[in-house]
C-alpha angles and dihedrals in degrees: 000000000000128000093260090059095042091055089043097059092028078060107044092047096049090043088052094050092048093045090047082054091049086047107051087045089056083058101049091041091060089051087249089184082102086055105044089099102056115099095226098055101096084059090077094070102034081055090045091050084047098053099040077049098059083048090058097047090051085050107036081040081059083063087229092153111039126095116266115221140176123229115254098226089058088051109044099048110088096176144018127255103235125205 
């Protein structure tokens, strides 16, 4: 797996965890204790981890936290082969 798919799928699971918090906070903020016994409830916080997924992929796709390197070849040559 390279970098740019490492920091795709690290994103998008910390994003997801961040956004199921959220989530979960928004419900006890609202005083959801009325609403534990309706079936759709669990939806607010899976919503909340999707959308904080897709976040993190447009981040972690940016490539914001991966290591930038130069290429050796570009790096090492300090001159061209002429003809």
């Amino acid at each position: 797996m390279n970098r740019e798919t490492r920091s795709i799928l690290t994103c998008s699971l910390v994003g997801a965890i961040i956004g199921w918090a959220v989530g979960v906070a928004q419900l006890i903020y609202i005083g959801s204790w009325d609403l534990i016994y309706w079936d759709w409830m669990p939806l607010m916080p899976l919503y909340s981890g999707l959308g904080g997924a897709l976040y993190g992929m447009i981040f972690g796709g940016g490539g914001i936290f991966t290591e930038k390197t130069i290429d050796e070849h570009t790096e090492k040559r300090t001159h061209s082969h002429a003809a």
